[in-house]
N, C-alpha and C positions, 0 to 999 in steps of 0.2 A: 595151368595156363602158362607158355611161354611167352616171353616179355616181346613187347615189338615196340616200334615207333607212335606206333597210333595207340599205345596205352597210356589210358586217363587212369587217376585216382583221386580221393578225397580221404579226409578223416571223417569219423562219424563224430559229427555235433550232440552232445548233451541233452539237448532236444528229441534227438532221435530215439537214442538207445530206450532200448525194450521193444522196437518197434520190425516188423519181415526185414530182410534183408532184400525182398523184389520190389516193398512199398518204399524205402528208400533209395534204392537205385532208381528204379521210377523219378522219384519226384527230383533227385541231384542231377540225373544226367539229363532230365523234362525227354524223357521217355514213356510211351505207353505203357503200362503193366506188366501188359502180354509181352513185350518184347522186350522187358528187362527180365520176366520170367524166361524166356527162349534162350537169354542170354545165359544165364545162371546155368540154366540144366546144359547148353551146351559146351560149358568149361570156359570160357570167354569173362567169368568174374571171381577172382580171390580173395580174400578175408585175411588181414597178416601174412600173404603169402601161401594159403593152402586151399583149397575147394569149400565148397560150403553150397547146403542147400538150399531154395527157394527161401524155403519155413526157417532159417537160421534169425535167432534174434541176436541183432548187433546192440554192439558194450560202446560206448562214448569213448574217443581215442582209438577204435580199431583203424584201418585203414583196409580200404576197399579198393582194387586194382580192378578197371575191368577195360575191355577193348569193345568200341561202338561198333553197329554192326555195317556191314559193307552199303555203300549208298547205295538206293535204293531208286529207280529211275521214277520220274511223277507217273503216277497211273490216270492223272486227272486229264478233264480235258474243259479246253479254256470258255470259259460263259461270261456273257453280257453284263456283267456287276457295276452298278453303282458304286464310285468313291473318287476321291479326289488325288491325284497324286500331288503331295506340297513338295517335294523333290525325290530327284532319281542320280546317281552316278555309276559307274561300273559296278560299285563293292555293292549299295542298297538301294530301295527305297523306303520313302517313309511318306504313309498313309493316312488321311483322314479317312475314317470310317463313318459312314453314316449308320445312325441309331438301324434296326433292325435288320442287319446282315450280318450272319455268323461267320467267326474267323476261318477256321477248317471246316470239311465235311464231318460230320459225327452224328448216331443214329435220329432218325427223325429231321437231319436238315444234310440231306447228301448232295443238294442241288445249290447254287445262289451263293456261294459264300465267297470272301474276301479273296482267298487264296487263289479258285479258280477262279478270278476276276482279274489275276495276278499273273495266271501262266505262261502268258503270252508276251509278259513285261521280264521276263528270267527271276521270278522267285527261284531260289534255290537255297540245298544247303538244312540239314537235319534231315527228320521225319520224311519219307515221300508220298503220304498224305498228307501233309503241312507243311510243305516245302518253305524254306525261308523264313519263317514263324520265330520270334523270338521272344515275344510274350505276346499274351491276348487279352482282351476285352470284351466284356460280357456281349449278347445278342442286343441289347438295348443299351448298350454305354455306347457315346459317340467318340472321334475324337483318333490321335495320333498313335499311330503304330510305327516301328520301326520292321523292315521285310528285307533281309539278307540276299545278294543277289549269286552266291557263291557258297560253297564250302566254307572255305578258309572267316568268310566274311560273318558265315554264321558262327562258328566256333571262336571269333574274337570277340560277336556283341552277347554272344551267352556268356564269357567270362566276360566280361566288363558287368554285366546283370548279375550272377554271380557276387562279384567283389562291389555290388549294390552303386557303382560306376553313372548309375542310368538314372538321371532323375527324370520324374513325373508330377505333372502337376495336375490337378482334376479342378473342377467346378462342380460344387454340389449345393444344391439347395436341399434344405434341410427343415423335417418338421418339428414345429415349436419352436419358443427363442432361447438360443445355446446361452447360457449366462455367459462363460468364458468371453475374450476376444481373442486369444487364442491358446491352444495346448497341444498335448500330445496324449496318443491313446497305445500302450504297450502294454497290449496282451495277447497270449498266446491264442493261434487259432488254426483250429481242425475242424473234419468231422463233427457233426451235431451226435453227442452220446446216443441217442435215438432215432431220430431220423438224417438218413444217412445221404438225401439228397439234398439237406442243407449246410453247410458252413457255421460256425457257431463256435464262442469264447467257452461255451461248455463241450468237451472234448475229452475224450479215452487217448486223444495221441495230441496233443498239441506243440505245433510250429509256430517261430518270433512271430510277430506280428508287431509292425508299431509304424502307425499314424500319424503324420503333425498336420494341425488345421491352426487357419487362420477367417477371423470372420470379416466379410465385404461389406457385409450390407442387412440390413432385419427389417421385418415386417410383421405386422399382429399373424401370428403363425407359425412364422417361418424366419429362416437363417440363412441367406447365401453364405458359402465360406470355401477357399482356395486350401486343397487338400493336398500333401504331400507325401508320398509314399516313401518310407525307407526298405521296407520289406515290400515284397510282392505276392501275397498269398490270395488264393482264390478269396473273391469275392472282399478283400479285406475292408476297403472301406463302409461299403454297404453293413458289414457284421461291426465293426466297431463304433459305426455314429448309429447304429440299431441300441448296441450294448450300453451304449450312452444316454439312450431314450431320446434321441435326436435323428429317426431314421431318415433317408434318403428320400425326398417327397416321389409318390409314384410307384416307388418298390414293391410291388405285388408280394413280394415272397419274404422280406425281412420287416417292410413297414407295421403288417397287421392291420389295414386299414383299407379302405376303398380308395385308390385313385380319386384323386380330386378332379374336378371337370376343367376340361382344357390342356390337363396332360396324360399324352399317350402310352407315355411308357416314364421309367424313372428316370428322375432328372441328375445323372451325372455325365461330364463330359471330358473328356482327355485333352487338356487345352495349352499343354506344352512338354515338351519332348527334349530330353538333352542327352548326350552320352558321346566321350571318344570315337573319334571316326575309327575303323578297324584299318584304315589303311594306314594312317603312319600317329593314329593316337590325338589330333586336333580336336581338342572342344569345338561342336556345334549345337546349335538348339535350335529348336520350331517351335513355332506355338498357331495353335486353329483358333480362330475365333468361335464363339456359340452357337449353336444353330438358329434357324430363327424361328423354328417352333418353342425353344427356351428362351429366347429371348422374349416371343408372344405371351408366353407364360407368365415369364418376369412384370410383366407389363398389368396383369390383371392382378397381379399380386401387391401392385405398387414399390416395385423394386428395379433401380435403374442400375445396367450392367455397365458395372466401371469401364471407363474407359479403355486402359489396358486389356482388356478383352473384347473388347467391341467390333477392333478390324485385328486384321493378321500381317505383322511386320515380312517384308520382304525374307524369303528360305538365306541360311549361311553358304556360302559356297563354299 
């Protein structure tokens, strides 16, 4: 591979090593699989400087050179989607999402989602199926996203997400009462060793993971508590207050339990957003208030949602 302008690299993390060299470019460069494998066989990724294939397992300290692939025009086309824009400027926007809208198209929901609700507003910038996309949140999590309006604009909030730049705050109510008032949860998480469409602390590849909560508010049952993400690994909080025995009330897939009556899906919500603006680097932050189906919830649970979360402070300019 000859060097050019538009080559990225990384070191491989201690984390990694032992693991493909296409499941790791995948997941550093937040690449599809398939196109970190296309990348690789078409000579476009080096290992210390020399070729390497798909199946190569990378060593902790290698360094991996690769050039992203040429943009890719959107093939989407723009639909009627529910969400809220809390602000917009040249470089991005940044998204409340309401609970059941998927962020991208991906198999089983190729219609409805965030992104094509987005294309008419200039997402741009990465993937050209997820155009503008700089991190996501599940089908049923509500709550703020950041959406790239540019190139340039996307490749400044993925390294700032990257160098963990981007904080996130969640709201989760939580089952049973969390003795703590507050801690942190660092562990590793991957793949379920067994079933491989779950997330889980038990893992054949595991990546950081680490959680900081703090608790709002308790009731015979249950735990509100304001959740901080320092890593951003699929599903991490839902697998960490699971691994806790405190899972996420609602959670069909980690709780192990029936949906309680009155909530529809699990109750976690993305309820502030900060990170470096990508144009010249100025801290801004948003924050969403709750939905008021969780707040209804709240209500029957006997749990009043602090103030601070109640209304949503005017966007930073």
């Amino acid at each position: 591979m000859t060097s050019s302008p538009d080559e990225r690299s990384f070191r491989v993390a201690a984390a990694d090593a032992g693991r493909r060299l296409d499941v790791v470019l995948a997941a550093h460069a937040r690449l599809p699989r398939t196109v970190a494998a296309r990348l690789i066989d078409g000579g476009a990724v080096n290992v210390d400087g020399g070729p390497a294939r798909r199946s190569h397992v990378v060593r902790a300290g290698q360094t991996v050179a690769w050039r992203p692939p040429p943009h890719e025009a959107p093939v989407l086309k723009a639909e009627d989607v529910p969400l809220r824009i809390v602000y917009e400027d040249d470089w991005l926007l940044v998204v409340d999402k309401p609970a059941g809208v998927v962020v991208h198209p991906a198999p089983g929901h190729e219609h409805g989602t965030l992104v094509q609700g987005l294309v008419d507003r200039g997402a741009r910038g990465g993937h050209g199926r997820r155009p503008g996309v700089v991190h996501r949140l599940d089908k049923e999590t509500s709550g703020l996203l950041v959406v790239a309006r540019s190139d340039e604009a996307y490749r400044r909030l993925a390294a700032a997400l990257a160098r963990r730049d981007v904080g996130r705050v969640y709201l989760a109510l939580l089952v049973g009462d969390l003795p703590q008032d507050a801690g942190t949860v660092d562990a590793a998480v991957g793949r379920h060793v067994r079933d491989r469409t779950r997330m889980s602390v038990h893992t054949a590849h595991p990546r950081p993971a680490v959680t900081h909560f703090t608790v709002l508010a308790r009731a015979p049952g249950y735990t509100l508590a304001e959740v901080r993400l320092e890593t951003g690994r699929t599903h991490q909080i839902r697998v960490h207050m699971a691994a806790l025995g405190f899972p996420v009330a609602g959670d069909a897939t980690y709780g192990r339990r029936r949906r309680p009556a009155g909530l529809s899906r699990h109750f976690l919500h993305a309820a502030r957003l900060s990170f470096p603006h990508p144009e010249d680097g100025r801290p801004v932050s948003f924050e969403a208030p709750l939905p008021a189906e969780l707040v209804a919830f709240l209500d029957t649970v006997d749990i009043v949602v602090p103030a601070v979360w109640s209304t949503s402070p005017p966007a930073e300019e």
